[in-house]
Structures are given as structure tokens and as C-alpha cells.
C-alpha positions, 0 to 999 in steps of 0.5 A: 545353746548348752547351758552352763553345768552348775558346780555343787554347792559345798557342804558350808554353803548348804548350812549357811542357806539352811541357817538363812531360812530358818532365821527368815523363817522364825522372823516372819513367824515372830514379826511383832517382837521385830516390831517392838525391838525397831522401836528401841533402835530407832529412838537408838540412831536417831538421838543417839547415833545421828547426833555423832555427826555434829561432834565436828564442830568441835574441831571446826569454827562453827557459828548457828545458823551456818552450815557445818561443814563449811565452818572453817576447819581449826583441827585441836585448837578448841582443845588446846584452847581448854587444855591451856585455860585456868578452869581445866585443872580446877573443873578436872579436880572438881568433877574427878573429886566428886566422881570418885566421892560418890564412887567409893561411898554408893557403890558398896553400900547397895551390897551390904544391904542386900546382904543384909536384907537378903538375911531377913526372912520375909515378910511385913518388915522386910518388905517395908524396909524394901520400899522404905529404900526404894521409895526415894528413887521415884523422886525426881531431882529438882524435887530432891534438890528443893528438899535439900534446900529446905531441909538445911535451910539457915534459918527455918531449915529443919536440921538447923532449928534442931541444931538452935534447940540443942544450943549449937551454932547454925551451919550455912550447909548450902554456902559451904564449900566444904560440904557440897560434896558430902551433901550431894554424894550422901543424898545420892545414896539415900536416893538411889540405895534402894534402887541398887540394892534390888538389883543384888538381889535379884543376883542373890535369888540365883545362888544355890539354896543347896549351898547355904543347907550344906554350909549350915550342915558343915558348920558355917556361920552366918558370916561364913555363908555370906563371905564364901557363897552369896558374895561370890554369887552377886560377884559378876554383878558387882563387877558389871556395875563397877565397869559401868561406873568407871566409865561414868567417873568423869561425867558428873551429872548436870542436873543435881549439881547445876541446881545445888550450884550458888555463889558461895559453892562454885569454887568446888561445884564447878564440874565439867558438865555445868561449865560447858554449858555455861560456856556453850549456851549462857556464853553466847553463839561463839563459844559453841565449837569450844564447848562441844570440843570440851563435851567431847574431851569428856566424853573421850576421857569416861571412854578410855576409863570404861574400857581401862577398867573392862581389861583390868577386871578381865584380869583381876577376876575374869569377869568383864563385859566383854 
């Protein structure tokens, strides 16, 4: 029996079996690396990715204990169910209102103090203001939250003993509604500054020295430089980091604003975050589908606001992370 001739193999067949052996090749040498990374994506699919599948229940009537998939099936109901409810338009202001507090104070301070530090020239006062700023990141929030609250305490606070001895009148900081939101944005920023600011300059290591010693020659001032070379150094950065904020306006942290919460404050710290889990947890088992349909809407909202400020950067500035 004759055997079939073979066709020769086409010039883009033959690159793409090299391509294939040379990568095989480089990960058999460099498993360990492969190693490492599986590590990454495996706590990546299972806490991340696996959790997807129950973003159903959402659109189902689901109580604990039964299987999802034969909870019966309400489609938009839970969403109509929150769209339609008092707290929607209160919890949306709320955490669109702090979001956006804590967006246009933290984000440009971390740059003006990199510029700033950037100036300095090193040594012992300029590696201690860095650590001075740096220190407060490692604290950890339920730590931050107690401080705050002995701090403006009322009565044997620091800050009101301070405001008794200048002869001015106490200020319940923690029972005003008013000032929850100055209260959590500023202490967000004394905390994560210096966390921030290291990121810009390790952006600003990477520009040019050559630029700055021929402005220098040009004649440029300080300020010159800062505006028309470090700026547009740390630009690409700064825009990175703003994206990725937008897309976190909507999801206010739990943590903080949960143990900064008390009777006197919720009318303004009543986020998303906290109502569903008020709602979901603390409600009890039938308001699970109702609570995952609002933790969804959240997460569906910081979705389209990532990618609305990706497209708008793209254009603006031509930097965009994707």
C-alpha cells in the first residue's frame, strides 16, 4: 500500500512550530519561575474567579442551605427592588459624595510631595521625612479607627482638652455628620501619602538628569524644571493611578467607614458597602439575593467608570492602560 505523499509545510507553519519549541524549550528551562507564577493565579481563580458563579443568586430567589441553581429564577426583581427603595438615592449621594472627597484631595497631594522630596537633596532629613510619611501605612485600620476615636474624643480626647485650654468649646467630631467625611478623607491621606508618594518617585528616578543640567544651563528655574521635565516624567504614572481610581469611586471601603459608623453619623456614612452588609448578613437569610443584586450593581457601576475614564484619558493624553 502507497503512502500518502505529505504536502510541505509553509514558511508560517515552520515559524509557528519554531516559536512553539522555543518557548517550550525556555519553560522547561525556567520551571521554577512557572512555579512561582501558578501560585499567583491559583489563589487568582479560586478567590477571585470561582466566586463569579455565585453572582447569580442575584437574579435568583436563593436561600442558605439550598442549591443555586434551583432557587427560582426572578431575573431584575432584586434590582428593581433597590432601584425603587428610599436608601438608593441616599446610599448612591453618600458613597459618590465621599468617593469623590477622597478622590480630589489624595490624589494630587502624593504628587506635590514627591515633587517636593524629589528637590531635597539626600540625605538624613530627607530620608526621615520619608519614613516619617511612610510610617503611617503599616497601621493597620481598626488600629487607625481606635486612634481617631481616642484622639476627638469629647471629653478626654487630646484635640478637644487642647480646644478646653484655649478657652474654645468642645466639638463632638465623631457625632457630627458633617464632619465624618473630612474626618475619614484627611486621615486617609495622613496614612496613605507616603505610600503614594513613593510610587512617583520611583517615576521620577527615570527621568533624564540630562534634562534638568541643560534646563539649568538654558536658564530655567526650579519651578521650570518641575513644570516642563519631572511633571511630564511621572505623567503616565499619574494617569495610571487615576484610572485605577475612577474605577474605585463607587466602592467605598468597608472597613473604615463601618467602624467610624455610630447613631449619630449614619445619615452620611451609610455607604453601599455597609448597607449590604447590613442587609445581606445582619438582615437575616432572606435578603441574600437582594444584597448580592445591590453588591453587583456596585461592582457593574466602578466597571463602567474604569473603563469611561480609560477611553477618556486615551484621548485627552494618549496614555491609557489599555
Amino acid at each position: 500500500m502507497e503512502a500518502k505523499p505529505t504536502l510541505p509545510l509553509s514558511e508560517l507553519e515552520i515559524a509557528k512550530a519554531k516559536t512553539w519549541r522555543i518557548a517550550w524549550r525556555n519553560m522547561r528551562h525556567s520551571w521554577q519561575l512557572y512555579v512561582l507564577l501558578a501560585l499567583p493565579l491559583l489563589w487568582l481563580a479560586v478567590f477571585q474567579y470561582y466566586p463569579m458563579y455565585g453572582a447569580q443568586i442575584a437574579f435568583r430567589d436563593f436561600l442558605p442551605g439550598d442549591s443555586i441553581w434551583e432557587a427560582d429564577w426572578v431575573g431584575l426583581e432584586n434590582f428593581q427592588r433597590f432601584f425603587q427603595s428610599v436608601m438608593f438615592s441616599k446610599l448612591l449621594i453618600n458613597t459618590l459624595g465621599l468617593s469623590l472627597y477622597s478622590l480630589i484631595v489624595g490624589f494630587p497631594i502624593p504628587i506635590v510631595f514627591a515633587l517636593s522630596l524629589n528637590q531635597l537633596r539626600p540625605g538624613l532629613f530627607k530620608q526621615s521625612v520619608q519614613m516619617v510619611s511612610y510610617a503611617p501605612y503599616f497601621i493597620s485600620t481598626v488600629v487607625l479607627v481606635g486612634m481617631l476615636l481616642q484622639f476627638l474624643d469629647l471629653r478626654h480626647g487630646p484635640v478637644n482638652l487642647l480646644l478646653g485650654a484655649l478657652g474654645m468649646d468642645t466639638i463632638h467630631f465623631m457625632g457630627d455628620a458633617k464632619l465624618f467625611q473630612s474626618i475619614y478623607v484627611w486621615s486617609g491621606v495622613w496614612q496613605y501619602t507616603g505610600f503614594n508618594t513613593v510610587i512617583y518617585l520611583a517615576a521620577l528616578s527615570s527621568v533624564d538628569p540630562a534634562l534638568h543640567e541643560a534646563a539649568v544651563v538654558d536658564g530655567a528655574t526650579r519651578l521650570h524644571r518641575i513644570w516642563y521635565i519631572d511633571l511630564p516624567g511621572i505623567l503616565p504614572t499619574a494617569i495610571t493611578l487615576l484610572i485605577l481610581n475612577m474605577g474605585q469611586v463607587i466602592n467605598v471601603g468597608f472597613e473604615k467607614v463601618f467602624l467610624m459608623q455610630n447613631p449619630l453619623n449614619t445619615s452620611i456614612s451609610e455607604v453601599i458597602s455597609t448597607y449590604v452588609y447590613k442587609v445581606g448578613l445582619v438582615g437575616g437569610i432572606t435578603n441574600y439575593s437582594y444584597a448580592a443584586a445591590i453588591g453587583l450593581f456596585n461592582s457593574l457601576v466602578g466597571l463602567v467608570l474604569l473603563v469611561a475614564a480609560n477611553q477618556l484619558m486615551k484621548k485627552l493624553t494618549d496614555s491609557s492602560l489599555w
